[in-house]
C-alpha positions as CSV (number, residue, x, y, z in Angstrom):
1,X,132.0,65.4,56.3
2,X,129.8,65.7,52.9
3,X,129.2,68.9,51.1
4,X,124.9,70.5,50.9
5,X,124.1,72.8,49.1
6,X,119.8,73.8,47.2
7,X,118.0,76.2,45.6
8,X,114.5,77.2,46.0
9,X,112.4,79.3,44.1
10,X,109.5,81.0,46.6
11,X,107.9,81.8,43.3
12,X,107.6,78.5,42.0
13,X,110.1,79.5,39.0
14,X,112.3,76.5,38.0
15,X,116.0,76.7,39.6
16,X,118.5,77.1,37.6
17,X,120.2,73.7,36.7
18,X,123.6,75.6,35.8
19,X,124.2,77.4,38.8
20,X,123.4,74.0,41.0
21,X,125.7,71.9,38.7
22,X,127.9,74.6,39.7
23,X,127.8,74.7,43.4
24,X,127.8,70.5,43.0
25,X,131.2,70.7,41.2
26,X,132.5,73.3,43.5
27,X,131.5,71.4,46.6
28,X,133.4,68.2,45.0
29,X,136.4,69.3,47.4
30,X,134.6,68.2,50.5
31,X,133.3,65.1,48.7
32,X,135.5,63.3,46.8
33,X,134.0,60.1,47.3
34,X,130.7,60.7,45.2
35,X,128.0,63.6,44.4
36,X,124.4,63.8,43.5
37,X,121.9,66.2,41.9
38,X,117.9,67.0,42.5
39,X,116.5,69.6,40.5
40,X,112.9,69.0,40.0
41,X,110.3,72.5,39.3
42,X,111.1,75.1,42.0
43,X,114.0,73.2,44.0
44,X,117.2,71.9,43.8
45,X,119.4,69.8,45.9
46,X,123.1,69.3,45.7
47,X,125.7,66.4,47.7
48,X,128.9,65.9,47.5
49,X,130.0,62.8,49.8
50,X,133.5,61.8,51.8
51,X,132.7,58.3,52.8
52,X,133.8,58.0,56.6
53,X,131.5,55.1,57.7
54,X,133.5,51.7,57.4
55,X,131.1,49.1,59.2
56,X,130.5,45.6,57.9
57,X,127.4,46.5,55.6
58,X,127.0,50.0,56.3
59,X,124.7,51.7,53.4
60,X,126.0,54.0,51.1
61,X,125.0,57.3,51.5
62,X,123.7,58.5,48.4
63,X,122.1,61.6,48.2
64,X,119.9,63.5,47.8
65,X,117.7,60.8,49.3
66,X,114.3,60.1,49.0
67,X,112.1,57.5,50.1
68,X,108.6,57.8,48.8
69,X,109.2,60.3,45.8
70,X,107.7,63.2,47.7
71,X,110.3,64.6,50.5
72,X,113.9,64.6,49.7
73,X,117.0,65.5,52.1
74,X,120.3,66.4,51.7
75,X,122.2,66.4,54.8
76,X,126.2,66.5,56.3
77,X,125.5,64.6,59.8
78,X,126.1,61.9,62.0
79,X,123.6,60.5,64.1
80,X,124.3,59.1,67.6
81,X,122.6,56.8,69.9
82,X,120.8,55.3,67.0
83,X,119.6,52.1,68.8
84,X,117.3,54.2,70.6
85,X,116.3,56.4,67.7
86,X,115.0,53.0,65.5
87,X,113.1,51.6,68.8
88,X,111.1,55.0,68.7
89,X,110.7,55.1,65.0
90,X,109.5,51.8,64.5
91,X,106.7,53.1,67.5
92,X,105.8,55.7,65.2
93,X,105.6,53.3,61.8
94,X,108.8,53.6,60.6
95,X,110.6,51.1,59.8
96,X,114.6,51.5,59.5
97,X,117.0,49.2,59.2
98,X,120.2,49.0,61.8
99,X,122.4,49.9,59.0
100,X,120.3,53.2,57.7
101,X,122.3,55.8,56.4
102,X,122.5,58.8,58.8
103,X,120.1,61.1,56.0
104,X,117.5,58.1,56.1
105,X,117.1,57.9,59.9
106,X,116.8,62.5,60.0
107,X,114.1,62.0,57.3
108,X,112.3,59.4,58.6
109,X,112.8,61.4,62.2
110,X,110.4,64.1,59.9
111,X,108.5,61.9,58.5
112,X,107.5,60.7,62.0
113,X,107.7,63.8,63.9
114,X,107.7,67.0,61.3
115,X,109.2,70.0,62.9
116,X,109.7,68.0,66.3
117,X,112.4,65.5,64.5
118,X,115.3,67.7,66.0
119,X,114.2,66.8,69.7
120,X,114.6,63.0,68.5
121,X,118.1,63.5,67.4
122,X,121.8,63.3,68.8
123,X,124.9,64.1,67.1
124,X,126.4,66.4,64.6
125,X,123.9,67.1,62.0
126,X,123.3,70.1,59.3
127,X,120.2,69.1,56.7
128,X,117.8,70.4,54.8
129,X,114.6,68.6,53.5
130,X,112.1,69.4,50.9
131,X,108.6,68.3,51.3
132,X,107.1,68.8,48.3
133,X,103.2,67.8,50.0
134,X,103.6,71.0,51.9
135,X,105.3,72.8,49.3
136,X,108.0,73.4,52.1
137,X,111.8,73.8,53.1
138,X,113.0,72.5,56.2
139,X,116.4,72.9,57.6
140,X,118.4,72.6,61.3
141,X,121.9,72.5,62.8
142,X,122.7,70.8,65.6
143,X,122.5,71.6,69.1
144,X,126.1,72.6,69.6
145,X,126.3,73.9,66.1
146,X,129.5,71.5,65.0
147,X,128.0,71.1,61.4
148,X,127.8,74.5,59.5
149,X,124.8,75.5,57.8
150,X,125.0,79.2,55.9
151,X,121.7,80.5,53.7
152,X,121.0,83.9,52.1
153,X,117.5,85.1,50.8
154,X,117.7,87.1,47.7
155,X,114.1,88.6,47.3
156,X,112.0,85.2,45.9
157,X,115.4,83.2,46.2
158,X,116.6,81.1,49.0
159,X,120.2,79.7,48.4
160,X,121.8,77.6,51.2
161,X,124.7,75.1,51.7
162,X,127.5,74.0,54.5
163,X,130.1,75.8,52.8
164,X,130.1,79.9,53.0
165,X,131.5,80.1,49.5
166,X,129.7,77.8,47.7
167,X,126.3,80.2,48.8
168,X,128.4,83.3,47.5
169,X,128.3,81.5,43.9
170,X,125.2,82.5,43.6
171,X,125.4,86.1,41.3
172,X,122.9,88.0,43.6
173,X,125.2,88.2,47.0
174,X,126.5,90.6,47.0
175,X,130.0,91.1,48.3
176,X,129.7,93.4,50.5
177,X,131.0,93.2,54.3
178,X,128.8,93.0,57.2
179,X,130.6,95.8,59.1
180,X,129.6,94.4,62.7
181,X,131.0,91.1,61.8
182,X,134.5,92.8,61.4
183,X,134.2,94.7,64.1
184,X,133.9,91.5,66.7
185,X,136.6,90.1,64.4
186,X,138.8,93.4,65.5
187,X,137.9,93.5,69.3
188,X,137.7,89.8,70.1
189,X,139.1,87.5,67.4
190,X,135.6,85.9,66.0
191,X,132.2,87.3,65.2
192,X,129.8,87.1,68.3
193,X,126.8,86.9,66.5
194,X,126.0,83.3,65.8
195,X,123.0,84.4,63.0
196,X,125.3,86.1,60.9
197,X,128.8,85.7,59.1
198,X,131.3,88.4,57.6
199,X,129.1,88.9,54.6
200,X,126.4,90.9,54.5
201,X,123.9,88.8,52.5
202,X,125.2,85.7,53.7
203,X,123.6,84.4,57.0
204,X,124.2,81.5,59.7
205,X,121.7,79.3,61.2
206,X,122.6,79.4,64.9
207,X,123.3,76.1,66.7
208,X,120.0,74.9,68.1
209,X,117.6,76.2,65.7
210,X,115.9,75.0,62.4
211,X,114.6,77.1,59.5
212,X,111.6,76.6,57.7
213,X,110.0,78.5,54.2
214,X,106.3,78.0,53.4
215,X,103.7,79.5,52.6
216,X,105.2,82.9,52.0
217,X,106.9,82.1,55.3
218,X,109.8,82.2,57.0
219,X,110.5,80.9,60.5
220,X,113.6,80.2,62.6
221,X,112.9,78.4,65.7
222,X,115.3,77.7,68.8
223,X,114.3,73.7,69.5
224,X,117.1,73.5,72.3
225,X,119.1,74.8,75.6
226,X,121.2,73.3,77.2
227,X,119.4,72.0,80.7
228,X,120.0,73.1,84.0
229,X,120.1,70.2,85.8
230,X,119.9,69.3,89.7
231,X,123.4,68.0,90.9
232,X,123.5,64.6,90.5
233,X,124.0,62.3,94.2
234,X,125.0,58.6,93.6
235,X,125.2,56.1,97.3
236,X,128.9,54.7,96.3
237,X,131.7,56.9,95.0
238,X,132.6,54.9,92.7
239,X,129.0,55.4,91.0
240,X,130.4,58.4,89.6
241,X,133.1,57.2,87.9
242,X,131.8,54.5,86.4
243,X,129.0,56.5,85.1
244,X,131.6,58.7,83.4
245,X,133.1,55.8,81.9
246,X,130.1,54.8,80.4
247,X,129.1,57.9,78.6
248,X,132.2,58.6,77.5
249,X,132.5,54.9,75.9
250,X,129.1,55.3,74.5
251,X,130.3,58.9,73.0
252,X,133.4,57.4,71.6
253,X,131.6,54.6,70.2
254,X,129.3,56.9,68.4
255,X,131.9,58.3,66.8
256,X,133.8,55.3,65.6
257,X,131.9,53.8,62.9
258,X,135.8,53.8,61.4
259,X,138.7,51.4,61.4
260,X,141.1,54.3,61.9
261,X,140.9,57.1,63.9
262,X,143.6,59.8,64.9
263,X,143.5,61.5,68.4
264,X,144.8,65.2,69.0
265,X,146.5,64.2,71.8
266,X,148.7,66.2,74.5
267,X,150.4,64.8,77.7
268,X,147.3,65.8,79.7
269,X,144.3,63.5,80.4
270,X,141.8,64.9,78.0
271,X,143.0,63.4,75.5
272,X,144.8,60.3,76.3
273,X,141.7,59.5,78.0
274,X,140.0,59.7,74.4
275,X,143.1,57.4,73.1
276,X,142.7,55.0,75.6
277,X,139.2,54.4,75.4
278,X,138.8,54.7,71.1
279,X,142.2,52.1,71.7
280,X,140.0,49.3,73.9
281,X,137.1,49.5,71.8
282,X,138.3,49.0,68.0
283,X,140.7,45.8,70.0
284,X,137.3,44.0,71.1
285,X,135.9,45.0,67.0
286,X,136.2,41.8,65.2
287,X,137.2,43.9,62.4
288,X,139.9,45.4,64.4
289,X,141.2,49.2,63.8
290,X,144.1,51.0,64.9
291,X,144.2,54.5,66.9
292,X,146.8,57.1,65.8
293,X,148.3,59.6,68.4
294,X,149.1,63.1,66.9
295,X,151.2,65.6,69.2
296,X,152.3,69.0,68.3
297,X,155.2,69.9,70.4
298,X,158.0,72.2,70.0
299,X,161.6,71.1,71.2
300,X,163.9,74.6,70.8
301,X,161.7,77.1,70.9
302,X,159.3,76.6,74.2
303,X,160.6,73.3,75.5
304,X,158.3,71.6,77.7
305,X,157.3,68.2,78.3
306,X,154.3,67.0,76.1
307,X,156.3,65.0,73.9
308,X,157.5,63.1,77.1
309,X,153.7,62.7,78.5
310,X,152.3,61.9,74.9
311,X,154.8,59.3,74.1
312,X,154.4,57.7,77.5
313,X,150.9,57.4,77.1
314,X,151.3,55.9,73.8
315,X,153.8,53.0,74.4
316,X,151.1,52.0,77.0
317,X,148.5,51.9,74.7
318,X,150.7,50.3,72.4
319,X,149.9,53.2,69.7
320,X,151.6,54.5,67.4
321,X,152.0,58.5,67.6
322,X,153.4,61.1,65.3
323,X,154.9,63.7,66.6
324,X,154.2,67.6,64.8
325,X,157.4,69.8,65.4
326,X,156.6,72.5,65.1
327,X,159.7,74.8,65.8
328,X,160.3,75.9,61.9
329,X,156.6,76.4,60.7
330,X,156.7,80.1,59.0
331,X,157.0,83.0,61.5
332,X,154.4,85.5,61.8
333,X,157.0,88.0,60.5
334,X,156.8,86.1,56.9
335,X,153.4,85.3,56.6
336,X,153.0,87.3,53.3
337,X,154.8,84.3,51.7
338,X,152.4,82.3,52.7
339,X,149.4,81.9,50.7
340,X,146.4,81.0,52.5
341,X,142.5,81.2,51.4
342,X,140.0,81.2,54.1
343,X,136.0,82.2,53.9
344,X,136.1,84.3,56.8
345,X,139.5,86.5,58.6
346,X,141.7,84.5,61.0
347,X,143.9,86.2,63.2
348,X,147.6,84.0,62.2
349,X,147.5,82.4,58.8
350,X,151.1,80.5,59.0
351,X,149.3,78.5,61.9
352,X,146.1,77.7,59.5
353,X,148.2,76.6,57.4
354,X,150.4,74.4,59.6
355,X,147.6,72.6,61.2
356,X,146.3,72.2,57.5
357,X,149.2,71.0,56.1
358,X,149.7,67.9,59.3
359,X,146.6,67.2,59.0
360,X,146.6,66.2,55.4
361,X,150.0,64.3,56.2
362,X,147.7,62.3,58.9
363,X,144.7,61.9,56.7
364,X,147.1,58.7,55.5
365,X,146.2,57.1,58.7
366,X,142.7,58.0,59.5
367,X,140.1,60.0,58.3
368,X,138.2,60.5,61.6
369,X,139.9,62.9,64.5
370,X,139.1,62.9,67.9
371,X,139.5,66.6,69.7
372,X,140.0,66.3,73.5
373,X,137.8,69.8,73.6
374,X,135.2,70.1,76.6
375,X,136.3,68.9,80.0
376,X,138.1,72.4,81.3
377,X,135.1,73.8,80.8
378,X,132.1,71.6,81.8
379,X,134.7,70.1,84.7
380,X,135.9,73.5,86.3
381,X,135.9,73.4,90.1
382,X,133.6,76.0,91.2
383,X,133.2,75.0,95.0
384,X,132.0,78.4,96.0
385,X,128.6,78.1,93.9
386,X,128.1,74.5,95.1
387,X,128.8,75.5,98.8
388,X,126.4,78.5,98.5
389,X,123.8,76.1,96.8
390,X,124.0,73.5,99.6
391,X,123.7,75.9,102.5
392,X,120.9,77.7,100.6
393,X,119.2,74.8,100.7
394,X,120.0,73.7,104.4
395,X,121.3,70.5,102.4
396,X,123.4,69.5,105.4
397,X,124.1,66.3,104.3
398,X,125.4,67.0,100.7
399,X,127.3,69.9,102.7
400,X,129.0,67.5,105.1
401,X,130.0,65.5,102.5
402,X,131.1,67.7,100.5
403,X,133.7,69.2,102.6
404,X,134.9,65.9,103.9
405,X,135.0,64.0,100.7
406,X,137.0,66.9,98.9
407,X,139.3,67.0,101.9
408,X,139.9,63.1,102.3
409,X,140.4,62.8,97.8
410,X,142.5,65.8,97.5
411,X,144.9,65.4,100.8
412,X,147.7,67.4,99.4
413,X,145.5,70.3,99.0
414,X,143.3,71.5,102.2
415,X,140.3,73.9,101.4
416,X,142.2,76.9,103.0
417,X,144.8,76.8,99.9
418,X,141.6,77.3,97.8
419,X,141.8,80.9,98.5
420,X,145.0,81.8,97.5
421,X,144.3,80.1,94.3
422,X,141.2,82.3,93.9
423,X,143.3,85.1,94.3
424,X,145.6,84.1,92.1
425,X,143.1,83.5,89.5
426,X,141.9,86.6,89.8
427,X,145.9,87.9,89.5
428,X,146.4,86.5,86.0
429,X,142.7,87.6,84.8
430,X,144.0,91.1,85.1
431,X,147.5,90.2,83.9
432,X,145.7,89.0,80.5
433,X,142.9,91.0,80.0
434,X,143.3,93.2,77.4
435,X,142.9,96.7,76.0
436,X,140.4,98.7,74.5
437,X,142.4,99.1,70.8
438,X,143.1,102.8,69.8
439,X,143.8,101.9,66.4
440,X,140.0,101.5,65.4
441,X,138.8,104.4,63.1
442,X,136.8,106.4,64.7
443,X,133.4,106.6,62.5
444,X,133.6,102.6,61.9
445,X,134.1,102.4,66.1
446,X,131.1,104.8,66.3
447,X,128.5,103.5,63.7
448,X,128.8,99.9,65.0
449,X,129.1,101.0,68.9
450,X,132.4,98.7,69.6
451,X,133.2,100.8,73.1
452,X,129.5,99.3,74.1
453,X,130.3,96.0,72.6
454,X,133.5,95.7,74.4
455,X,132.3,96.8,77.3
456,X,129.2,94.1,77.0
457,X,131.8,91.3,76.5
458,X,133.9,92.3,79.9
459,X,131.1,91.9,81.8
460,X,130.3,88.7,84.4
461,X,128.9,85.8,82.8
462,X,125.1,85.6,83.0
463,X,124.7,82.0,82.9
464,X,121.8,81.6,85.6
465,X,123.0,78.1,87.1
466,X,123.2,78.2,90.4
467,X,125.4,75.7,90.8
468,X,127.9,75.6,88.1
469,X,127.5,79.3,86.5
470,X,130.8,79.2,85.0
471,X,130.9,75.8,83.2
472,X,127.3,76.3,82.2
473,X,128.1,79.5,80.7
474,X,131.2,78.2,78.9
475,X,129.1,76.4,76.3
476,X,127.7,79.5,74.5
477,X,128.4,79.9,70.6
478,X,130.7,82.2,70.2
479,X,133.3,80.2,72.5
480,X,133.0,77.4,70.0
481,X,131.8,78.1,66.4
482,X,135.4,79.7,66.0
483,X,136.9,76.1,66.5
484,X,134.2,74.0,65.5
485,X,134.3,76.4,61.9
486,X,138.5,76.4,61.5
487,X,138.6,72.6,62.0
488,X,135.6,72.3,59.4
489,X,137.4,74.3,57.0
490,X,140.6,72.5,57.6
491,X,138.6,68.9,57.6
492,X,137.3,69.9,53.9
493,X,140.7,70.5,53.0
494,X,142.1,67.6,53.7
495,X,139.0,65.3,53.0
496,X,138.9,64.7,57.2
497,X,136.4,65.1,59.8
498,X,137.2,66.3,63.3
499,X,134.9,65.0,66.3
500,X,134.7,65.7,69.8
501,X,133.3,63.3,72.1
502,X,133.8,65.0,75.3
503,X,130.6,67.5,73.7
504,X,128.1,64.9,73.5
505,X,125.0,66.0,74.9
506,X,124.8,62.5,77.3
507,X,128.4,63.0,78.7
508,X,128.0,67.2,79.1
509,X,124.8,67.1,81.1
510,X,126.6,64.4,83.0
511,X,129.5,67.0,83.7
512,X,128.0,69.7,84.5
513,X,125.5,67.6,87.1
514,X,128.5,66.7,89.2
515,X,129.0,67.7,92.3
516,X,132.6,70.3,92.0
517,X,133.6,68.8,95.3
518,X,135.3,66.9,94.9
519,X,134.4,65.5,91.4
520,X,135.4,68.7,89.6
521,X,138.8,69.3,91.4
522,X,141.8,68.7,88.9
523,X,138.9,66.2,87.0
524,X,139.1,64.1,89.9
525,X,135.9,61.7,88.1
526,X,138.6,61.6,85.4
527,X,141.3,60.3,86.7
528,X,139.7,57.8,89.2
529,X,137.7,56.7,85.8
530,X,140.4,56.4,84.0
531,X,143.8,55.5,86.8
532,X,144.2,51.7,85.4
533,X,143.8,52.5,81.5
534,X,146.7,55.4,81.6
535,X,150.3,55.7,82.8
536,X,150.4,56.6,86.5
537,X,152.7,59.4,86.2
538,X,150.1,60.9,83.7
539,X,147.4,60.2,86.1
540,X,149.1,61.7,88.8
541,X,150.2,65.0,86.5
542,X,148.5,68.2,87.2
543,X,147.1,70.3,85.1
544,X,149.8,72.5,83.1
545,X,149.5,75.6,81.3
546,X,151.5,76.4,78.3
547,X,153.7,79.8,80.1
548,X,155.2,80.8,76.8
549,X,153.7,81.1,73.7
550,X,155.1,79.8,70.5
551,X,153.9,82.7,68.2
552,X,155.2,85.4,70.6
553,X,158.7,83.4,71.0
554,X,158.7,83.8,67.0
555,X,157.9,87.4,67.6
556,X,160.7,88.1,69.9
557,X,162.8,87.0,67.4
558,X,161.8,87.9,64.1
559,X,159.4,90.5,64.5
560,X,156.1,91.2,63.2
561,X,154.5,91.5,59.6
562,X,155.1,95.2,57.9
563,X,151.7,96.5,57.6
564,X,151.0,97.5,54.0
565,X,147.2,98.1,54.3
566,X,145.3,97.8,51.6
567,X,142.5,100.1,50.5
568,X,139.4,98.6,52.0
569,X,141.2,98.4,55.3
570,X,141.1,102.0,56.4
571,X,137.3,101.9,56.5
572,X,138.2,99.7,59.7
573,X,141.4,100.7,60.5
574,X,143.6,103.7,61.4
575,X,146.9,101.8,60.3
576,X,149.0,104.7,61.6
577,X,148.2,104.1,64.7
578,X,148.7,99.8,64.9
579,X,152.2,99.0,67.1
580,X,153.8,96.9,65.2
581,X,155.2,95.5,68.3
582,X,154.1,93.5,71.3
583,X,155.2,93.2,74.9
584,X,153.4,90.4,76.0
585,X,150.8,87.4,74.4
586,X,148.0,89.7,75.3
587,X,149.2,92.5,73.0
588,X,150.4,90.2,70.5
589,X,147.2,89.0,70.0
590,X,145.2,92.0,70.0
591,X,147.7,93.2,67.4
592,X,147.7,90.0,64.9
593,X,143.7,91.0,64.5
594,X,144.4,94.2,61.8
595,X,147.2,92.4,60.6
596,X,144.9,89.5,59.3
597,X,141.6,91.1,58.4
598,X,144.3,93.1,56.4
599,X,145.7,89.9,55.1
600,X,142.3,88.4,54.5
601,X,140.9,91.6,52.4
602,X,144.0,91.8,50.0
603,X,143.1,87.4,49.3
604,X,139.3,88.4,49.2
605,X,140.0,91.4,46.2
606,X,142.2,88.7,44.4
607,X,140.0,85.5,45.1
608,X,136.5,87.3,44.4
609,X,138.0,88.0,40.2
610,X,139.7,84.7,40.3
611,X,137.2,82.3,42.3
612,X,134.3,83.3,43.2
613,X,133.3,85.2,40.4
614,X,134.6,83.0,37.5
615,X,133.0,80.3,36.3
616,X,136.0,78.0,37.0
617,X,135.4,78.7,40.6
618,X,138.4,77.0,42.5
619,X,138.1,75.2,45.9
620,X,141.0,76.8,48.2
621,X,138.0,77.2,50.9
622,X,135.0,75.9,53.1
């Protein structure tokens, strides 16, 4: 977690040094630990640095970074699987050290490759590099599009950073809202464009892709997609298993150049599985290290049993775990007493700020977070497609031992049973889908076609793998920029960084080659991975979803926010016409959308005169 931010003149005009001392003091918030500036003709870099890496000899990472005077970088990343980056660096010349900073090995990955650097990489990474012997810009995001990378063009300017208000310090964005951004906020919680953010001048660089200016030039290029791979076939069953166990270590270890690291962790196995390995490896460190368990629960208002699970996995771990009640947090109904600055709407701000608020209470304990994020999806059973796929094939074989192997692993579950909980599935998908809103106005509905994008977002996925269409489809960006943005924000808040090991790109091709039967079935390659490390009766658990929800028990009782809509609002909204009550979680959370955008635009009025626009900018957001 660092903050990034440049300047570049297309004209060849000097930057100016003001405005980039500027967006270096504002960025200071997600850097506490140290900052740099590089302002040299027509470009300017910016870094402000939150020091995470705590290995014997580990390099500082002071930046912007330069190593031969001519190309500079300033980047927010972590790179993974760095042994076998440096083997094929030092085949192409260069020669890095074990310990190199994560912004030495990306720019020696360009130095060695150019435009082809992103192929070389693995992890979460958002940078941006200036050579100055092509007279060029280059920038990327990762493939999964954890690290955040916003940018605006404003005629002959380019301004970009990791932080969407730091770019809107610049005096030519203009304020105004990109209306199709709000519109996705309104029917589905989160814009669905990946290239663009709620304001209109302000862009994103979608996961995947890397951005380059030269020449009079601009190009965005796509340099990944996530494989389709054959299903995998190993001789013992245990192969699988073990394989798991090895990715995963090799993911967690990645991520655990710390002492101290926290886990998100519920009385499921995602997570404990996380504790349990992070826990093994920083015991076999020489320097030690300690893993802290974190557990939201809520013991009077929808009791349920995660604080049992959680707290059995932790005494056999020997962890220690606090526990985040979460009962008295502020209801929805008071939120206007709760004062809350985001860059972009969300839907409940009392939550933002509860998860903010624990987090900075755990940021005692560790600065580095594991999220347990990635398994229902990349691990959903889909036997149908795999079935269909082996007698396409005349695989008869694989389809033999398919069938028997999910009979003889899952014994208290015979195939037949798989139908009624297909139709059961396909029960509760109509219990929770939700409604077209009426309360849209009607021209704003019109001009950005919302029937056609609601519509568009009801229909089946389109994911074209043939065995796993589902999971595969699962990992597009606007499932998880929404979370991989509100834990960024949160992170800068609280000088943290969040980190989800189940997403590495080793582990989730691994996933989604399995076999579904039986591998996929209630995680089966999980729990046989993982049945000495964790407490039987976790192991043995199934899966539980949370019936009730927290936010609609608070509604129930307390009722929701009055709706006093401000001005701007009725370009979006017909506030007449919003219930200001809910029946179920469905409605609840179709409702809570107007109520926040409403929310958000009366903060954005007051923080635009008090923030953004005065030169004693504050830093209440990412």
């Amino acid at each position: 977690m660092s903050g990034i931010a440049g300047l570049l003149n297309l004209d060849g005009s000097p930057v100016d040094g003001r405005l980039l001392a500027r967006m270096s003091d504002y960025l200071r918030f997600r850097g506490p630990d140290g900052s740099g500036l590089h302002a040299i003709g027509n470009v300017g870099f910016a870094h402000t640095s939150l020091r995470l890496v705590e290995d014997a000899g580990a390099r500082r990472d002071d930046q912007p970074l330069t190593l031969d005077g001519r190309r500079f970088i300033v980047a927010d990343a972590r790179i993974d699987a760095r042994s076998e980056l440096l083997a094929a660096l030092r085949a192409r010349g260069q020669a890095a050290s074990v310990d190199a900073a994560d912004a030495e090995l990306i720019l020696r990955a360009y130095c060695a490759w150019n435009d082809d650097c992103v192929t070389h990489l693995l992890g979460d990474f958002s940078f941006a590099i200036w050579d100055s012997l092509e007279r060029r810009l280059f920038c990327a995001r990762d493939q999964l599009g954890v690290k955040p990378f916003y940018y605006a063009q404003l005629g002959k300017t380019v301004v970009f950073s990791n932080t969407l208000e730091c770019v809107r310090l610049h005096p030519a964005v203009s304020p105004d809202l990109n209306d199709a951004a709000i519109a996705d906020f309104l029917l589905f919680g989160s814009n669905q464009d990946a290239a663009t953010t709620t304001f209109r001048d302000v862009l994103r660089l979608p996961p995947a892709h890397s951005l380059s200016w030269s020449n009079g030039t601009t190009t965005r290029r796509r340099y990944w997609t996530l494989p389709i791979d054959e299903p995998i076939s190993f001789k013992r069953a245990d192969d699988y298993s073990d394989r798991f166990r090895e990715l995963l270590g090799a993911a967690v270890s990645d991520r655990l150049r710390t002492r101290n690291v926290a886990v998100f962790m519920s009385g499921g196995m995602d997570s404990p599985t996380l504790a349990a390995i992070a826990a093994s490896q920083l015991r076999h460190r020489p320097s030690g290290g300690t893993v802290h368990a974190m557990t939201s629960v809520y013991d009077r208002l929808i009791p349920d049993s995660e604080r049992h699970y959680a707290g059995l996995v932790a005494r056999h771990l020997d962890i220690p775990i606090h526990f985040d009640v979460r009962d008295d947090e502020t209801s929805i109904a008071d939120w206007e007493h709760v004062a809350v600055h985001t860059p972009e709407p969300v839907d409940n701000p009392p939550a933002f700020v509860a998860g903010t608020q624990f987090l900075q209470k755990m940021s005692a304990f560790a600065r580095v977070f594991l999220y347990g994020e990635g398994p229902d999806n990349a691990l959903r059973y889909e036997w149908r497609p795999y079935l269909s796929y082996l007698l396409a094939g005349r695989r008869l074989g694989p389809l033999i031992r398919a069938l028997s192997s999910d009979l003889l692993m899952h014994p208290r579950v015979p195939l037949w049973s798989l139908v009624r909980q297909t139709i059961g599935a396909r029960r509760q998908e109509k219990r929770w889908r939700q409604e077209y809103p009426g309360w849209l106005n009607g021209a704003f509905a019109r001009a950005c076609d919302c029937r056609g994008r609601w519509d568009a977002q009801q229909a089946p996925s389109s994911s074209r793998h043939p065995v796993r269409p589902l999971g595969h489809g699962g990992f597009v960006p606007s499932r998880w920029l929404p979370l991989f943005e509100v834990c960024d924000v949160q992170g800068a808040l609280t000088a943290t960084e969040t980190r989800y090991p189940f997403l590495d790109l080793r582990l989730l091709r691994y996933m989604l080659a399995l076999p579904a039967m039986p591998w996929c079935r209630n995680k089966l390659v999980m729990r046989r991975a993982m049945e000495h490390a964790l407490p039987r009766a976790v192991i043995r658990r199934k899966k539980s979803s949370l019936h009730r929800s927290p936010d609609f028990a608070r509604v129930k009782t307390s009722g929701l926010p009055a709706l006093l809509p401000v001005p701007t609002l009725s370009r979006y909204v017909n506030a007449g016409k919003v219930p200001l009550a809910a029946g179920n979680v469905v409605e609840l959370r179709a409702v809570l959308r107007p109520l926040g955008l409403n929310y958000w635009l009366q903060d954005l009025t007051a923080g635009d005169r008090k923030e953004i626009r005065d030169e004693t900018a504050g830093h209440s957001g990412s």
